[in-house]
N, C-alpha and C positions, 0 to 999 in steps of 0.2 A: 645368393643363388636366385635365379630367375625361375617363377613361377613358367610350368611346364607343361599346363592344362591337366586335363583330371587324368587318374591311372587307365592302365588299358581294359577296355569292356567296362568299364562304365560311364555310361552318358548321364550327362550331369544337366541336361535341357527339361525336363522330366521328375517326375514324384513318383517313381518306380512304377508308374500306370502305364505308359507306355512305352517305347522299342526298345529303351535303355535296362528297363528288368530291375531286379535287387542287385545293389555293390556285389560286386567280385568276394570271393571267400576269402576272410581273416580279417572283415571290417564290419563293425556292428559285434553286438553280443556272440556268446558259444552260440551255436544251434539250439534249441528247445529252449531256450532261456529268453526274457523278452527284457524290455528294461523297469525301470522302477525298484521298487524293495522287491523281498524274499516273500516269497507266498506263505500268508498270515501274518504279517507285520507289516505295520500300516505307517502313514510317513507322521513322522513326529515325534516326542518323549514318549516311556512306556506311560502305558493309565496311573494318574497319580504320579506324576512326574512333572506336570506341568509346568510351564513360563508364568504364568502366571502370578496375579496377587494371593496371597494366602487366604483360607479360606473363612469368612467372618467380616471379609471388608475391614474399612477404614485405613488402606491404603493408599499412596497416591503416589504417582511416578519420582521421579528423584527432583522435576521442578515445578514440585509443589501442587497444589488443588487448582483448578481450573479456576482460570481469570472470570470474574461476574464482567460484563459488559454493562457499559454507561452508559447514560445518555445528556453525559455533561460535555461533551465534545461537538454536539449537537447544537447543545444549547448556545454554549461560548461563540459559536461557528456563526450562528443568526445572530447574535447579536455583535461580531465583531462585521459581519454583515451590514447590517442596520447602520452600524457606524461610519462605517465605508462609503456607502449612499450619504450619509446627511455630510459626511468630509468632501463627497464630491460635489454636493449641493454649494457647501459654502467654498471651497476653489472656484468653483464657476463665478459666484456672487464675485470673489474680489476678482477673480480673471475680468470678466465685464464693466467692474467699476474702470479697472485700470484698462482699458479699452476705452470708456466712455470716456473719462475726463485724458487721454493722451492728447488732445487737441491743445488742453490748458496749462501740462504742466507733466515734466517728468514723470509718467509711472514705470521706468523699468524694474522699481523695489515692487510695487503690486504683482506686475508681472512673475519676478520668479517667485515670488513668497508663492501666489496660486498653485503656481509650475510644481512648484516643490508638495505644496498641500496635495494636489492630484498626483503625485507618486506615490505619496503616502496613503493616500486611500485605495490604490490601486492595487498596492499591497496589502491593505485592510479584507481587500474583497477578497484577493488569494488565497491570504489565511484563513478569513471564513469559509472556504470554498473547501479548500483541505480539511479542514476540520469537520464542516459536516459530513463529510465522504471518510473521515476518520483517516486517512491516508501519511499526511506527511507530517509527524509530533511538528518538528526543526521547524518547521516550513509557517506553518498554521501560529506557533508560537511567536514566528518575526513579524508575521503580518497580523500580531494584537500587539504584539509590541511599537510596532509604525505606526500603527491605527491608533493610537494614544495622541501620536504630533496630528491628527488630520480636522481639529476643533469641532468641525459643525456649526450648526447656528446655536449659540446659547451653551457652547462646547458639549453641547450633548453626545454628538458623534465620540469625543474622546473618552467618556465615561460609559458607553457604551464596547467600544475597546478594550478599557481597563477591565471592565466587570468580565467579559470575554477573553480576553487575554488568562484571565486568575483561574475562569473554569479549566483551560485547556491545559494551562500547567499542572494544576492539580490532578490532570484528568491523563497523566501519561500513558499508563500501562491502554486507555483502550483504543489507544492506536493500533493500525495494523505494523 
């Protein structure tokens, strides 16, 4: 059935303020009756009937006591950070060697090994980034676990990872 615009003698342009008036009779409450409850009963359970926890405390909803918030997601986050940086320090290094000596001698193996190290740091930084925003567990997890392959100088970069990767696992529940 096709809508047929409002019933007759009521304009519907209007908040009954002006030309249109109150609805036509037999719409809205009886007369003298207004909406809401019954006069002297107020909205809600009677007194002492409550939703509520019982009274003495030591209640908690059905999941469980509220989460304590960490700040080990933070920390993993900076330093899978940290790792990320010294992984793209040392990509760049063998990107350059194998730039420099391409005049002398095949470097297309410098070449992707870099290539490959600067993904992996690139993910190191994402994790980090996720993690200190507490944002993506998945996410922040892959990129300390990448950030392990991105060495660094002195593979600092990937013990940097590791030790960052271990906080954020641990540290699930204070993701959002």
């Amino acid at each position: 059935m096709a809508y047929q615009g409002p019933p007759p003698g009521y304009d519907d342009y209007d908040d009954y303020g002006g030309q249109g008036g109150p609805p036509p009779q037999g719409y809205g409450p009886p007369p003298g009756q207004g909406y809401g409850p019954p006069p002297g009963q107020g909205y809600g359970p009677p007194p002492g009937q409550g939703y509520g926890p019982p009274p003495g405390g030591g209640y908690y909803p059905p999941y469980g006591p509220p989460r304590q918030q960490s700040n080990l997601p933070v920390a993993g986050g900076i330093l899978c950070v940290i790792g990320g940086l010294l992984g793209l320090f040392g990509a760049s290094q063998i990107l350059f060697i194998g730039a420099e000596y391409s005049a002398y001698f095949d470097t297309g193996f410098f070449m992707i090994c870099g290539a490959i190290l600067l993904i992996f740091s690139i993910f190191a930084l994402l994790g980090g980034a996720m993690a200190i925003q507490k944002k993506n567990w998945a996410l922040a997890l892959v990129g300390g676990i990448l950030g392990i392959f991105c060495l660094g100088p002195l593979f600092l970069g990937s013990l940097m990872c590791l030790i960052g990767m271990i906080l954020i696992a641990i540290s699930k529940d204070s993701f959002n």
